[in-house]
ChimeraX commands (.cxc) that place a marker at each C-alpha (Angstrom):
marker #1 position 0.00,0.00,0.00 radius 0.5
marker #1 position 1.54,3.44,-0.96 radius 0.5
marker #1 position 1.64,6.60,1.43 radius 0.5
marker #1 position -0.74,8.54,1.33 radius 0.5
marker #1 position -0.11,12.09,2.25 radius 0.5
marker #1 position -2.29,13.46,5.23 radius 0.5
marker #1 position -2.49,9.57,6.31 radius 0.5
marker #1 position -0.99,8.09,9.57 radius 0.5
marker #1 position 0.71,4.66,8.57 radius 0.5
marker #1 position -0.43,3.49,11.86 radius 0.5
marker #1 position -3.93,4.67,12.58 radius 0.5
marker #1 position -4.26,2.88,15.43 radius 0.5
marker #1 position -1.31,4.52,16.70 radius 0.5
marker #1 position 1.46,2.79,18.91 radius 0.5
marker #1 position 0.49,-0.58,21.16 radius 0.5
marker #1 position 0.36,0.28,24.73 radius 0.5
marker #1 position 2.74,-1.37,26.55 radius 0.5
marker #1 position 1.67,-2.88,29.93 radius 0.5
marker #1 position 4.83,-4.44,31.46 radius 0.5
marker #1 position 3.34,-5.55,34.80 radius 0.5
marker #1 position 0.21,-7.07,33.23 radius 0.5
marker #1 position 2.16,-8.89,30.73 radius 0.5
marker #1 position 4.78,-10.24,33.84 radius 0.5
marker #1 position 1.41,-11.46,35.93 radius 0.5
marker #1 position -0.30,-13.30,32.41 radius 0.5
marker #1 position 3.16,-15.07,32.28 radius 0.5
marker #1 position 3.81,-15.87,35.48 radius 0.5
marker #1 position 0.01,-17.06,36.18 radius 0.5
marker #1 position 0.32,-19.50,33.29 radius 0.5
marker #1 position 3.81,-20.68,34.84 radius 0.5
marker #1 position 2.25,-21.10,38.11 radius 0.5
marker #1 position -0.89,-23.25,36.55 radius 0.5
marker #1 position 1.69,-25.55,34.71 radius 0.5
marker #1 position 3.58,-26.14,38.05 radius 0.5
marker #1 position 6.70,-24.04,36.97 radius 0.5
marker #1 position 8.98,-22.92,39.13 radius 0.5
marker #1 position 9.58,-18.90,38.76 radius 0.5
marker #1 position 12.87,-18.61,36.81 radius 0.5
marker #1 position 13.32,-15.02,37.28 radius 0.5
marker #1 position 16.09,-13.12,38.96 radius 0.5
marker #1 position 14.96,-11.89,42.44 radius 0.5
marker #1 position 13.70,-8.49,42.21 radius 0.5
marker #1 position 12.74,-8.77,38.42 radius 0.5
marker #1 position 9.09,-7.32,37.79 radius 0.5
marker #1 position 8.27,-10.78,36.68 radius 0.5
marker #1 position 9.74,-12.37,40.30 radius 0.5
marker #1 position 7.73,-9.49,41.99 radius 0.5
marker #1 position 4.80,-10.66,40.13 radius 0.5
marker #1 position 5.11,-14.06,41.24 radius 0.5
marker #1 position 5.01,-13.20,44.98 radius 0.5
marker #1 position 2.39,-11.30,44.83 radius 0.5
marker #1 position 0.06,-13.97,42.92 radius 0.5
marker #1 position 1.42,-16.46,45.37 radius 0.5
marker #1 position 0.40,-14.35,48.32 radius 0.5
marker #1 position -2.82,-13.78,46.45 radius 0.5
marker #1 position -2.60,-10.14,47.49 radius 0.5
marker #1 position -4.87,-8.98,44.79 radius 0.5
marker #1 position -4.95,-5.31,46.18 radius 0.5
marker #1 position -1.29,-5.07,46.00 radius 0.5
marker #1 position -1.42,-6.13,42.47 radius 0.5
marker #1 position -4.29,-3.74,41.47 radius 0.5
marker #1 position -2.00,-1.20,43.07 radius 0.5
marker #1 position 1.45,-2.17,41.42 radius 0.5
marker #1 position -0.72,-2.29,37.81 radius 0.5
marker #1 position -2.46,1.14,37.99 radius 0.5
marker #1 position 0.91,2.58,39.25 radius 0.5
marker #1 position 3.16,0.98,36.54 radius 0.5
marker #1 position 0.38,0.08,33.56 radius 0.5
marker #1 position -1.91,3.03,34.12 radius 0.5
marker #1 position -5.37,3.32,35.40 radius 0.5
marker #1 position -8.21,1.91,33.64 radius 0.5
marker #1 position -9.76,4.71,32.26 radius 0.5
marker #1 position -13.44,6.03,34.03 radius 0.5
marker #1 position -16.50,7.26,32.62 radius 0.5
marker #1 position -17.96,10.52,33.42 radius 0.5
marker #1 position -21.38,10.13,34.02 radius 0.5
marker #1 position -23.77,12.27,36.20 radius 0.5
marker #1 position -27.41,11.28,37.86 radius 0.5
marker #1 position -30.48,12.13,37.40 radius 0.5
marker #1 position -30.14,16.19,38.72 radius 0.5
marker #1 position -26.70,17.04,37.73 radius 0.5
marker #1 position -25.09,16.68,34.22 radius 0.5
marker #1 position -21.40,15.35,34.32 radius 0.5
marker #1 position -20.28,18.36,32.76 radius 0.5
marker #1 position -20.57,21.83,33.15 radius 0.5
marker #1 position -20.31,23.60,29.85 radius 0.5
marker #1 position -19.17,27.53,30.30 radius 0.5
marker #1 position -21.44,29.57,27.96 radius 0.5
marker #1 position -20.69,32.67,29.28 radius 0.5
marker #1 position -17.96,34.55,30.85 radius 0.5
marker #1 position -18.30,38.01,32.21 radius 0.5
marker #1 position -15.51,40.57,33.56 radius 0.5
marker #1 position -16.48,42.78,36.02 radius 0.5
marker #1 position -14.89,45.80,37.47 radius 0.5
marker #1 position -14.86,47.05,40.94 radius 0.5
marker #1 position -13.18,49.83,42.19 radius 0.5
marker #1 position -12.35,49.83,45.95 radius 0.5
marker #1 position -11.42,52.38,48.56 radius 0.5
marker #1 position -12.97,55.76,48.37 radius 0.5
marker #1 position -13.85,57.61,45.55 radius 0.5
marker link #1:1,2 radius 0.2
marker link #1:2,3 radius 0.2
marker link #1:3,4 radius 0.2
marker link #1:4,5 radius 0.2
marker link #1:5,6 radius 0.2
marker link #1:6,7 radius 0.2
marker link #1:7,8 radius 0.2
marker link #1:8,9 radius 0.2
marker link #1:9,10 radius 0.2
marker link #1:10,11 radius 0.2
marker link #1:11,12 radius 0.2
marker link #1:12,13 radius 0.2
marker link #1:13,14 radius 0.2
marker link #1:14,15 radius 0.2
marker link #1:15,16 radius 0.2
marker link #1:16,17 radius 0.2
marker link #1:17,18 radius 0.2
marker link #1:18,19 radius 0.2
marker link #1:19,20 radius 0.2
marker link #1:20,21 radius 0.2
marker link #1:21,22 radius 0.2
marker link #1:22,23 radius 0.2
marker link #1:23,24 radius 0.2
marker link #1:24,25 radius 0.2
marker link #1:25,26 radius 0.2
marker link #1:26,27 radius 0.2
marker link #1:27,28 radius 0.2
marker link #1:28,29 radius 0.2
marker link #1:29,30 radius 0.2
marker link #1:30,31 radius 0.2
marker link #1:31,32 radius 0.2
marker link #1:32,33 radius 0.2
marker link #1:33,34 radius 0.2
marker link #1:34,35 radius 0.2
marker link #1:35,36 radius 0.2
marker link #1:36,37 radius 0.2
marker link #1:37,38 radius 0.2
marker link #1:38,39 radius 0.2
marker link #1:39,40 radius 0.2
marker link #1:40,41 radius 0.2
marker link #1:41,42 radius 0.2
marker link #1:42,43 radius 0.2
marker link #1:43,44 radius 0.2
marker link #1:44,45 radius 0.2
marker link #1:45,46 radius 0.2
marker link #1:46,47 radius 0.2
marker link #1:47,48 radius 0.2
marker link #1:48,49 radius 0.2
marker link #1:49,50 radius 0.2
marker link #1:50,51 radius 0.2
marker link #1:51,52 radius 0.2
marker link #1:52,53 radius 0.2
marker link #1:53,54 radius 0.2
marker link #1:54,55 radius 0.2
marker link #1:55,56 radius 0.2
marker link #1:56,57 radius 0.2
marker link #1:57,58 radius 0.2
marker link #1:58,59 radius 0.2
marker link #1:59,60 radius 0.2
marker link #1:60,61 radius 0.2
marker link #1:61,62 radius 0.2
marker link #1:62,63 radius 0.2
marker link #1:63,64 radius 0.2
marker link #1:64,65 radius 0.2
marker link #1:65,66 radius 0.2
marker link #1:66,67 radius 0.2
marker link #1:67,68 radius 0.2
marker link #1:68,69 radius 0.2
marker link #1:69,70 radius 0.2
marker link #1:70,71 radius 0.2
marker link #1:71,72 radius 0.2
marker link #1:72,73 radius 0.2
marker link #1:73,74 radius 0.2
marker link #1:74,75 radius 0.2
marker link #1:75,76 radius 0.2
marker link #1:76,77 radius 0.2
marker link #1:77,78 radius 0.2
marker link #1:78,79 radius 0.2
marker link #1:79,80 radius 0.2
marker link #1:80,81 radius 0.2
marker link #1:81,82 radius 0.2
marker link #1:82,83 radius 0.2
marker link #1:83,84 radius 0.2
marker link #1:84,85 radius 0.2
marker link #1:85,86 radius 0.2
marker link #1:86,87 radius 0.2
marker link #1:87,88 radius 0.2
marker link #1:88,89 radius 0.2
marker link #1:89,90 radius 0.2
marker link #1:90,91 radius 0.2
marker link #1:91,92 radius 0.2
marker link #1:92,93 radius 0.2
marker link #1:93,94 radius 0.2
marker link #1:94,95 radius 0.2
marker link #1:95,96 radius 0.2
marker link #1:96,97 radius 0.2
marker link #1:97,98 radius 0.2
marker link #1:98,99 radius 0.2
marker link #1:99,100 radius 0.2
view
């Protein structure tokens, strides 16, 4: 396919990388095989390992939104408040003080 001019080449722009999750997938199926954790001490991957051994699931949700990112959150609002607030109008005022 040729370039087009005005085109990205990759629309979908660059993967996002997500270290931590991708040490915990691997490690998990490791762990489910019966494999021993052949990472260096200290390795993200070893740190994974300990912490799905422990089964300290709020350390790991911690660790991943720290090092992978949050999951991203929708703005929503209820039933008497929108979400958001759209500004419409601004308005400068003037006010002299002291005495005149």
């Amino acid at each position: 396919m040729p370039f087009e001019p005005g085109q990205s080449g990759n629309p979908g722009g660059r993967a996002k990388a997500k270290p931590f999750k991708e040490a915990l997938m691997i490690e998990a199926k490791a762990a489910e095989n019966g494999d021993a954790c052949c990472a260096r001490p200290g390795s993200l991957r070893w740190n994974a390992r300990q912490l799905l051994e422990k089964g300290d699931v709020q350390a790991i949700k911690e660790i991943a939104d720290r090092l992978d990112g949050k999951v991203p959150q929708a703005v929503v609002g209820d039933d008497e408040h929108d979400a958001i607030n759209v500004v419409t109008r601004i308005e400068r005022v003037i006010v002299h003080g002291g005495k005149e």
